[in-house]
N, CA, C and O atoms as a printed pandas DataFrame, in Angstrom:
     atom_number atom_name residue_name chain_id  residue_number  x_coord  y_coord  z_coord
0              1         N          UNK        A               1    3.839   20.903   20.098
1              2        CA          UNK        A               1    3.883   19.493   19.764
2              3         C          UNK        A               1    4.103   19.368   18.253
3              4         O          UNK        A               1    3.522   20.162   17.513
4              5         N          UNK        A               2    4.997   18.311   17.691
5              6        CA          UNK        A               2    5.280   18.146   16.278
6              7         C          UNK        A               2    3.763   17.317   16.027
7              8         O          UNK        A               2    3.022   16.851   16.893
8              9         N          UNK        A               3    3.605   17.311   14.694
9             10        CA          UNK        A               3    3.498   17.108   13.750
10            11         C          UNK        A               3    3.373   15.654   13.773
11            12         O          UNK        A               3    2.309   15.067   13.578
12            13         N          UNK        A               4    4.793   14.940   14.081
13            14        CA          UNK        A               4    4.889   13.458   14.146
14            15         C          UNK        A               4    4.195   12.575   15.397
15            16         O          UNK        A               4    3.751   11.429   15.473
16            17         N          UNK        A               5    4.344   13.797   16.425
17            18        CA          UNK        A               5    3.654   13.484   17.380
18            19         C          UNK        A               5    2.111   13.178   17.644
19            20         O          UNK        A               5    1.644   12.246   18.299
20            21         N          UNK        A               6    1.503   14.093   17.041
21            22        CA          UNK        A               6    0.147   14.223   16.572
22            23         C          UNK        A               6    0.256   12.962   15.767
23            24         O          UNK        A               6   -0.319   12.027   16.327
24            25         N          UNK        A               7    0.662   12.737   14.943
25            26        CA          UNK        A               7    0.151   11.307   14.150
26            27         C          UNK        A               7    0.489   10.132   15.162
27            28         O          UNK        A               7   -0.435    9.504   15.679
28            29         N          UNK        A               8    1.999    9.794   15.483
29            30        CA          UNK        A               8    1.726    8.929   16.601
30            31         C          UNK        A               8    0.622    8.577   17.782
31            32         O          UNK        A               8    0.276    7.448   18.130
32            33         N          UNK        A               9    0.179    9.799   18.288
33            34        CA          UNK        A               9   -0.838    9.687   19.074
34            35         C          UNK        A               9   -1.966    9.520   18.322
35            36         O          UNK        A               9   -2.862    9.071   19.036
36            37         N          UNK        A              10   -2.233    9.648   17.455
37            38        CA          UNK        A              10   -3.658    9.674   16.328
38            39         C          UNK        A              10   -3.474    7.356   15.888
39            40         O          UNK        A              10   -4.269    6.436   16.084
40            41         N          UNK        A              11   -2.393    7.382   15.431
41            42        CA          UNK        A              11   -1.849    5.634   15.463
42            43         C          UNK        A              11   -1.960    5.198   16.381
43            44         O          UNK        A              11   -2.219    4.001   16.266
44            45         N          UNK        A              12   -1.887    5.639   17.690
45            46        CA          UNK        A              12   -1.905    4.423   18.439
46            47         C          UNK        A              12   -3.336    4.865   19.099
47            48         O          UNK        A              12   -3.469    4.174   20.109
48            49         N          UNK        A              13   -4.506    5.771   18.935
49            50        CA          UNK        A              13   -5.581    5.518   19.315
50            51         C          UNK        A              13   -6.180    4.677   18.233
51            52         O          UNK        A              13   -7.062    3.908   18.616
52            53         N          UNK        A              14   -5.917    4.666   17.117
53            54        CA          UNK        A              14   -6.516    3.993   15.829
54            55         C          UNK        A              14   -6.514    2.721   15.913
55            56         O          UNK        A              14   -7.370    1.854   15.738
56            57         N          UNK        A              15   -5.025    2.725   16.314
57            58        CA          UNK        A              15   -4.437    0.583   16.681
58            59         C          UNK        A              15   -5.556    0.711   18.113
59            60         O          UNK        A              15   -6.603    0.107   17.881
60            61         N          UNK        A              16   -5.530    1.194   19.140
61            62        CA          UNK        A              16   -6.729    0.782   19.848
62            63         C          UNK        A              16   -8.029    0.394   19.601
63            64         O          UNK        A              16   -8.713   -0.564   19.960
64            65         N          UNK        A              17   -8.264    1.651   18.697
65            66        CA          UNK        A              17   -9.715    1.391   18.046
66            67         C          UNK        A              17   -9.898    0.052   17.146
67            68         O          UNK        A              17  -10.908   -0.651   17.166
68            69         N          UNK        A              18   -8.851   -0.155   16.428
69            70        CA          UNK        A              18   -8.643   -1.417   15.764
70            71         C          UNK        A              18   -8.896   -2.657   16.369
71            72         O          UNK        A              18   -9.815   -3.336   15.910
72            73         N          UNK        A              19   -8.149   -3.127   17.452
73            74        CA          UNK        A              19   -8.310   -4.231   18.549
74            75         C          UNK        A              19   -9.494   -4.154   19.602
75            76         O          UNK        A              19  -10.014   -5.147   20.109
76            77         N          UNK        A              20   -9.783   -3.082   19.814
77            78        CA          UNK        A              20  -11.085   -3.783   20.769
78            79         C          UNK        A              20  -12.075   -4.106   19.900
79            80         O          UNK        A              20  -12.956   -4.849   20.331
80            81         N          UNK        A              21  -12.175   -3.526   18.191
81            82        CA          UNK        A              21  -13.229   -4.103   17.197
82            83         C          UNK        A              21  -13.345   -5.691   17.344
83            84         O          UNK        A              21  -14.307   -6.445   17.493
84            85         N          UNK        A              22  -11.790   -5.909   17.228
85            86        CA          UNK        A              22  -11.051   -7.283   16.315
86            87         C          UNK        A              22  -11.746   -8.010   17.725
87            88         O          UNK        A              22  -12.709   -8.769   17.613
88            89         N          UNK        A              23  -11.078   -7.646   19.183
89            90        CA          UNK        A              23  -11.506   -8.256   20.084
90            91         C          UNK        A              23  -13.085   -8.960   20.596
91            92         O          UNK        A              23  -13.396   -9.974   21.221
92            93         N          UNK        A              24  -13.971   -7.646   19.860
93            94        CA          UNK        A              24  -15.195   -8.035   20.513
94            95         C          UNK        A              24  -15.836   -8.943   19.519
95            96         O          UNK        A              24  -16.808   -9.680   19.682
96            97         N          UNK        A              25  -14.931   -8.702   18.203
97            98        CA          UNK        A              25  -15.689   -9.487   17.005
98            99         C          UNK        A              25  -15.522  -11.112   17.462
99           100         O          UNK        A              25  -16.462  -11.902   17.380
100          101         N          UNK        A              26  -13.994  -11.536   18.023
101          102        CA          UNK        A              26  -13.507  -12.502   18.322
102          103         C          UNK        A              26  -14.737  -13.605   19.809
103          104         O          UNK        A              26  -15.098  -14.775   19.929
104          105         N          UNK        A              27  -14.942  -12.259   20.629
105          106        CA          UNK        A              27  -16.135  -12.588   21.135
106          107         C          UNK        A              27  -17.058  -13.309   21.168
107          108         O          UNK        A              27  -17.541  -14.142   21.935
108          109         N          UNK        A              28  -17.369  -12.640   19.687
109          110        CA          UNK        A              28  -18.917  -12.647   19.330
110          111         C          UNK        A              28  -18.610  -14.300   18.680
111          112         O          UNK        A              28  -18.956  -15.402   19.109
112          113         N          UNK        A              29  -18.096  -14.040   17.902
113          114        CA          UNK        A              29  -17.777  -15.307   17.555
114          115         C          UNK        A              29  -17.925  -16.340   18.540
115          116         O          UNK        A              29  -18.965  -16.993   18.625
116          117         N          UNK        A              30  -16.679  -16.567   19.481
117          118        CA          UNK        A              30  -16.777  -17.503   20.588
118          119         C          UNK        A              30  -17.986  -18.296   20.842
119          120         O          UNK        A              30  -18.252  -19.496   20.771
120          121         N          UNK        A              31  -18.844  -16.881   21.265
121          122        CA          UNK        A              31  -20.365  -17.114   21.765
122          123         C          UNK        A              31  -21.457  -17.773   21.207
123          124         O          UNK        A              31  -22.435  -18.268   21.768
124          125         N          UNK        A              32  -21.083  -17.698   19.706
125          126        CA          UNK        A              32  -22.053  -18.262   18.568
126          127         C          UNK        A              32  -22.003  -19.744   19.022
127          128         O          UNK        A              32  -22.834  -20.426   19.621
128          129         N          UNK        A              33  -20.612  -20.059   18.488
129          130        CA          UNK        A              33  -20.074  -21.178   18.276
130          131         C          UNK        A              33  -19.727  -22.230   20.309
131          132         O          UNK        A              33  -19.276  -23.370   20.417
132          133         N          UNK        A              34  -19.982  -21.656   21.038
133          134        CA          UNK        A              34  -19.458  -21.991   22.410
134          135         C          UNK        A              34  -18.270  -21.891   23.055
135          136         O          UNK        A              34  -18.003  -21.935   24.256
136          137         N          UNK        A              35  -17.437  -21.717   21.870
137          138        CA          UNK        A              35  -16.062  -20.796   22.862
138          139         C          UNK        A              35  -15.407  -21.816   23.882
139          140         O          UNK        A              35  -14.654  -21.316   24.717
140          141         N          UNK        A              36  -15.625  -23.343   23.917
141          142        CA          UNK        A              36  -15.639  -24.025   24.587
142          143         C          UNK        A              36  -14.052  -25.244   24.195
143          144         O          UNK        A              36  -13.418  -26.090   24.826
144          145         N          UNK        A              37  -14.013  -24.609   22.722
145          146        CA          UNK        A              37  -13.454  -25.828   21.533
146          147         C          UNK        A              37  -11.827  -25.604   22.006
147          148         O          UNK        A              37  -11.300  -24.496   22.102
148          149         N          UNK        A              38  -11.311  -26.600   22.215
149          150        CA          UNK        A              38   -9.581  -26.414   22.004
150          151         C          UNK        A              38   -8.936  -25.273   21.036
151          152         O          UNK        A              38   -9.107  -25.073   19.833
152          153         N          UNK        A              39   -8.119  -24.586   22.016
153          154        CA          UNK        A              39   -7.073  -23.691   21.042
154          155         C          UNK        A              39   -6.080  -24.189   20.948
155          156         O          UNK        A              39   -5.481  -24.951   21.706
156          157         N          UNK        A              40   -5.737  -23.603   19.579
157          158        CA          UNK        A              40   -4.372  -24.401   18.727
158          159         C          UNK        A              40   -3.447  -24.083   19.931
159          160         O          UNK        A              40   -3.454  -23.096   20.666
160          161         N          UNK        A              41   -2.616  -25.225   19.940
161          162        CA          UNK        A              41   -1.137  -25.423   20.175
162          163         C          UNK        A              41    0.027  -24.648   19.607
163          164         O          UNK        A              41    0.448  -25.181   18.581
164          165         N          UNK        A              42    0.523  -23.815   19.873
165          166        CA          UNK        A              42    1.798  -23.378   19.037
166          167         C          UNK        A              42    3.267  -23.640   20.042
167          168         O          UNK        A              42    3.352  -23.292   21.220
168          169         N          UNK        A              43    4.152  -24.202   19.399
169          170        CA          UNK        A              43    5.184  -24.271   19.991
170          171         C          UNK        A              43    6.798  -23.942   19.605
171          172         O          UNK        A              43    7.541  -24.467   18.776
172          173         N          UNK        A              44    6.903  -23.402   20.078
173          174        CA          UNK        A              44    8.462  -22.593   19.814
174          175         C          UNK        A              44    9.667  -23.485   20.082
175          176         O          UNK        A              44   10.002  -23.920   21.184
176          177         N          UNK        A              45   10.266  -23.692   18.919
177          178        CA          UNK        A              45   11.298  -24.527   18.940
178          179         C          UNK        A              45   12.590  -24.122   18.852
179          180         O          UNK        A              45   13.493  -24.938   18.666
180          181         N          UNK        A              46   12.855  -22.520   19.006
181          182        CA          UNK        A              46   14.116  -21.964   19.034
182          183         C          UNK        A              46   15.013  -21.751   17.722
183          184         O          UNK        A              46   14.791  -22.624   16.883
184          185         N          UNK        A              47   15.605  -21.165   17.486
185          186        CA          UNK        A              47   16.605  -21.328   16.331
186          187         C          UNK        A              47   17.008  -22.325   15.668
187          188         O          UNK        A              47   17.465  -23.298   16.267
188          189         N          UNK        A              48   16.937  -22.300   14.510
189          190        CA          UNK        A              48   17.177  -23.518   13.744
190          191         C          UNK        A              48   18.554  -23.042   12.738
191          192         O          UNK        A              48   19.061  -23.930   12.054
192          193         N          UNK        A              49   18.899  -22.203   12.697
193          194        CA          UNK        A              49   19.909  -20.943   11.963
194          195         C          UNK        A              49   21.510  -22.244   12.457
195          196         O          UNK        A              49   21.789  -22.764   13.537
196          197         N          UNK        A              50   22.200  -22.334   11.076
197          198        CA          UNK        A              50   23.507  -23.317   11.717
198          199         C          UNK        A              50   23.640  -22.430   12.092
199          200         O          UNK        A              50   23.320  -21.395   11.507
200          201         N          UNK        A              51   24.337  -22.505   13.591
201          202        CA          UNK        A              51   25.559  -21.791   14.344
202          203         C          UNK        A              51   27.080  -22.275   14.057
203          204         O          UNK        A              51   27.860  -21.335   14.209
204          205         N          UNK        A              52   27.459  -23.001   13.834
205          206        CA          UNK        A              52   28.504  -23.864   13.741
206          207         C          UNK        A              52   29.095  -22.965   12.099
207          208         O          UNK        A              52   30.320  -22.979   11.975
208          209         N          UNK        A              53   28.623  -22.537   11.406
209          210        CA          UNK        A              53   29.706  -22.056   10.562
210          211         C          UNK        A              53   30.240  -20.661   11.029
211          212         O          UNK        A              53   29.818  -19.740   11.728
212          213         N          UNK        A              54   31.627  -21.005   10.148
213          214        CA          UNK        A              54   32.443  -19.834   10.645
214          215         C          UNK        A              54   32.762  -18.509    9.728
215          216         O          UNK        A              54   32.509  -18.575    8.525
216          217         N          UNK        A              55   33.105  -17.763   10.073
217          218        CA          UNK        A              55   32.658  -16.109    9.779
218          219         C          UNK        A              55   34.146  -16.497    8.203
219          220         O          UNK        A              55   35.055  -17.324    8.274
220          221         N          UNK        A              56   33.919  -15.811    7.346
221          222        CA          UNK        A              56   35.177  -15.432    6.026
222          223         C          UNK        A              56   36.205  -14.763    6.832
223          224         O          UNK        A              56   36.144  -13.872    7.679
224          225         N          UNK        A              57   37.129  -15.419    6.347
225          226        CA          UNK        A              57   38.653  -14.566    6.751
226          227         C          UNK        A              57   38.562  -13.337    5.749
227          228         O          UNK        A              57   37.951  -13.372    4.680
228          229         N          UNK        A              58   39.136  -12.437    6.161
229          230        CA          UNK        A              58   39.538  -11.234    4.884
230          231         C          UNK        A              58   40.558  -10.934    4.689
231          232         O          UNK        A              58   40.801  -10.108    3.808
């Protein structure tokens, strides 16, 4: 096994270890507070990028 491999697998147990922290902290939180309260709204409105211009002649 490389080298790179070993670190990849070492990163993505770390990013695991990372998120179930983040997760249970998120939890804990909830629980304090009642976890009960409206979550934000986010809404995706698609590309806003003009399409309509046209590419340079060369």
């Amino acid at each position: 096994m490389s080298v790179s491999r070993k670190d990849d697998r070492h990163n993505e147990d770390l990013v695991d270890e990372i998120a179930d922290s983040f997760t249970k902290a998120v939890r804990a939180k909830q629980a304090e507070t009642g976890g009960d309260e409206p979550k934000p709204a986010f809404v995706i409105t698609g590309d806003q990028r003009d399409q309509d211009r046209k590419r340079r002649s060369r």
